[in-house]
N, C-alpha and C positions, 0 to 999 in steps of 0.2 A: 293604806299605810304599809301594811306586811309589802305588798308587788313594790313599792317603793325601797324599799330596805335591802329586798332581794337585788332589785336592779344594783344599787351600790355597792354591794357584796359582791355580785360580775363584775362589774365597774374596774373594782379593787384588784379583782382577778387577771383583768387584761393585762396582755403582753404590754412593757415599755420597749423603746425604741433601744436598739443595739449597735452601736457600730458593726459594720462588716469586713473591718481593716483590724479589728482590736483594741486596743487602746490607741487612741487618737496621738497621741503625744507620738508614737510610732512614726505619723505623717508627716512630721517636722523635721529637718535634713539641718547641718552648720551654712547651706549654702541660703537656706530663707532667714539667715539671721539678717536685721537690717543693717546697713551701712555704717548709719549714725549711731544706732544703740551699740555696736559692736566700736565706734571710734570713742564714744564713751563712754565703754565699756557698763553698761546697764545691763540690767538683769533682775528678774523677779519672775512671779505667781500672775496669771490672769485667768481669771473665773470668766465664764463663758455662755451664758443661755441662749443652746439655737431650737428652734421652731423645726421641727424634722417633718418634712410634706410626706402624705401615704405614699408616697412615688420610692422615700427613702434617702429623698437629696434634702441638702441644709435650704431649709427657706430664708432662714433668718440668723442672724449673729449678733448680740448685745454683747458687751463687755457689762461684768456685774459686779466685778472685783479687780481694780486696776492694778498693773504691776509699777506705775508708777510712770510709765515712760510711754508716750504716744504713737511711737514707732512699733513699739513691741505691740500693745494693744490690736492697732489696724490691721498687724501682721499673723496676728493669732488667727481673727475671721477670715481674712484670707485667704490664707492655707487652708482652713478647714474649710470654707466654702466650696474651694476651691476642688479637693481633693476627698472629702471625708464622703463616706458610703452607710448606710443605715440600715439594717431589717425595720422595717418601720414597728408602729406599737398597732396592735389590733386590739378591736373591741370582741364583747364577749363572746362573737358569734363568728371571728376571727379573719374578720374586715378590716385592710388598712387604715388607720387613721391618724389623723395630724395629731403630733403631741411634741414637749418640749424633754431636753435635755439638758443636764449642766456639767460642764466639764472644766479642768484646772489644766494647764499651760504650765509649765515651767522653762523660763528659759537664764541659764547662764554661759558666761563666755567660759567655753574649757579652760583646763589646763593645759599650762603650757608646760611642752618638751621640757623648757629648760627655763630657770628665774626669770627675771627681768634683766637687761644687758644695762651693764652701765653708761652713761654720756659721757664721761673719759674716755681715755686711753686704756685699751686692754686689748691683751692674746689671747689666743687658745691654741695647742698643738695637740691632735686628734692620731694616732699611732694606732695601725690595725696588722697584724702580722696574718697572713693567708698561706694555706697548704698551697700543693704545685696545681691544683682545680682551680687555684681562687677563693676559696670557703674560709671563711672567716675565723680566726682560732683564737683570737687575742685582741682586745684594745683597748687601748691606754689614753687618758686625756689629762692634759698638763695645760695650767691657764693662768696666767699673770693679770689681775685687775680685776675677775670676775671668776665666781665660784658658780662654776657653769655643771658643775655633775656631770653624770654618763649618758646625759641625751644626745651629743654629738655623734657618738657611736651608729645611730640608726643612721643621720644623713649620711657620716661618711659613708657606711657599707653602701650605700647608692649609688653614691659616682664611683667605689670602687668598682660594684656592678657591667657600670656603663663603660671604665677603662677597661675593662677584660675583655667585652664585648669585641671592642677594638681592638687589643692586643695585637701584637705581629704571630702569625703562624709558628709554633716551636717554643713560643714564650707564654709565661705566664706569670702576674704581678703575687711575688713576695712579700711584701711589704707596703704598704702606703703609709705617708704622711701628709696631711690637709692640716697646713697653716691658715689662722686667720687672723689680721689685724686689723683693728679698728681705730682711725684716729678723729678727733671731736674736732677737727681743721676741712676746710674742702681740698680734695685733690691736688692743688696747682703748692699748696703749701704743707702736703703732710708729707714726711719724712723717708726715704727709700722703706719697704721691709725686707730686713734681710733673707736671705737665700742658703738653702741648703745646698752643702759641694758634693757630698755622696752618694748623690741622689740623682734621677733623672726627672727634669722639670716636665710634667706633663699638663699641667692649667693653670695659669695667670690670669687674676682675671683685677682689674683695679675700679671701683666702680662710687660715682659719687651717690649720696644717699640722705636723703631729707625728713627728719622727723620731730612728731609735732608737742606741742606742751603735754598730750597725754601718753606720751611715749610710743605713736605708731606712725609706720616708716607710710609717709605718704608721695615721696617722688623716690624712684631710683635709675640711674642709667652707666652703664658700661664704658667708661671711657678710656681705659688699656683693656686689649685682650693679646693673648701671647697667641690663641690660633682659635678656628671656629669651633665653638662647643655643646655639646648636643644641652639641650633646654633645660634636661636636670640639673647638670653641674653651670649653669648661670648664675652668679652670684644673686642677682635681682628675684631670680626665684626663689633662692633661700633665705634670703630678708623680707621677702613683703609677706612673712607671718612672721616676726620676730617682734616681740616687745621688749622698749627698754622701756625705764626707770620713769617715771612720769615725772613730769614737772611743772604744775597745772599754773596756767597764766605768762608763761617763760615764751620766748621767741620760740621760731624755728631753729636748729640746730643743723647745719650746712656740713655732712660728715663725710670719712672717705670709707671704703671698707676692701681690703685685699687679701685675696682666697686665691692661695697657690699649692696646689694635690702634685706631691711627687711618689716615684715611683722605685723600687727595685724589683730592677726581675731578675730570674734565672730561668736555665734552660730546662724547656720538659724532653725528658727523654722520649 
């Protein structure tokens, strides 16, 4: 009995398995979120028990605590199958050996930039005033229909960015202004928007745009462009992460959406 007791008392002693990435949740990127859970918009906790082989890789992957959604579940083992690395657990004589682990998942969809966009009608005018480098010193965001806050700020300084880049020799952008209007009509039937006179138009872009009862844009395509435009400033690239307003059960919504970046420059000495 004593040689027995002592054994369990090693037993107890032995190393348990470790990750060798850290915490596992580390291994999950926004890009393994699934499709589906991510269209509606699910999120939760999944508990996790894998079988760690003395090698140190994932033998096995149960779900023991669901997060409620079946996409997210599959995607946990997955990944971590996939991807997760172990010190395995040794016994008391300090021999790999097989043992389990339990770990928790969390997954939810971020935070977005900016609220949810309304299915009406609505503008925003984005005003960024720049020293004679380019460098950003000021901006201002002014928005009719939707209380959009100061997340526009970051896209615009982007395609300002990419207009400098291109600048003409001697010049450098003063000023920008990035209009955007949105109307709940398609293309053929939504209304001119209007145009700044003071300004020098530098992107046009008018682009029809399809989104669904839970508010995510799932068709977009370009149909005015005023001239070829590098991939950033693409209107299509800066909607297909934009959430509006959901409306669970409701048709598709057939919209138009028009992003026009003008410019002032002056001369660099």
């Amino acid at each position: 009995m004593p040689s027995l007791f002592v054994s369990l008392m090693l037993a107890a002693a032995a190393s348990q398995p470790t990750p060798a990435q850290g915490d596992l949740q580390g291994l999950f990127t926004p890009d393994d979120y699934p499709a589906i859970a991510l269209e509606n918009e699910e999120g939760g906790r999944v508990r996790v028990r894998l079988v760690i082989a003395p090698s140190g890789f994932v033998e096995s992957c149960k779900v023991i605590e669901s997060s409620g959604s079946t996409s997210l579940d599959e995607q946990t083992c997955a990944v971590i199958r996939a991807r997760a690395q172990f010190s395995p657990a040794k016994d008391a004589k300090g021999r790999p050996i097989k043992d389990t682990y339990l770990q928790t998942i969390t997954w939810r969809v971020g935070e977005d930039l900016v609220p949810p966009a309304p299915r009406n009608a609505w503008t925003t005018r984005t005003t960024l005033s720049l020293t004679g480098e380019g460098k950003m010193v000021d901006c201002d965001v002014a928005a009719t229909g939707f209380d959009i806050g100061e997340g526009p700020c970051k896209a615009a300084t982007m395609l300002m960015e990419a207009m400098n880049m291109a600048a003409p020799a001697g010049h450098a952008v003063a000023a920008s202004v990035t209009d955007i209007h949105f109307y709940p009509v398609a293309p053929t039937a939504a209304p001119k928007a209007p145009r700044i006179q003071d300004a020098t138009l530098e992107v046009r872009q008018v682009s029809r745009v399809v989104i669904n009862g839970n508010g995510r844009v799932t068709e977009c395509e370009g149909v005015e462009f005023s001239r070829d435009i590098p991939e950033q400033m693409d209107a299509c690239t800066l909607v297909e992460t934009t959430r509006f307003q959901r409306s669970p059960g409701a048709a598709e919504l057939t919209a138009t959406m028009v992003v026009t970046v003008y410019s002032r420059k002056r001369t660099v000495s």
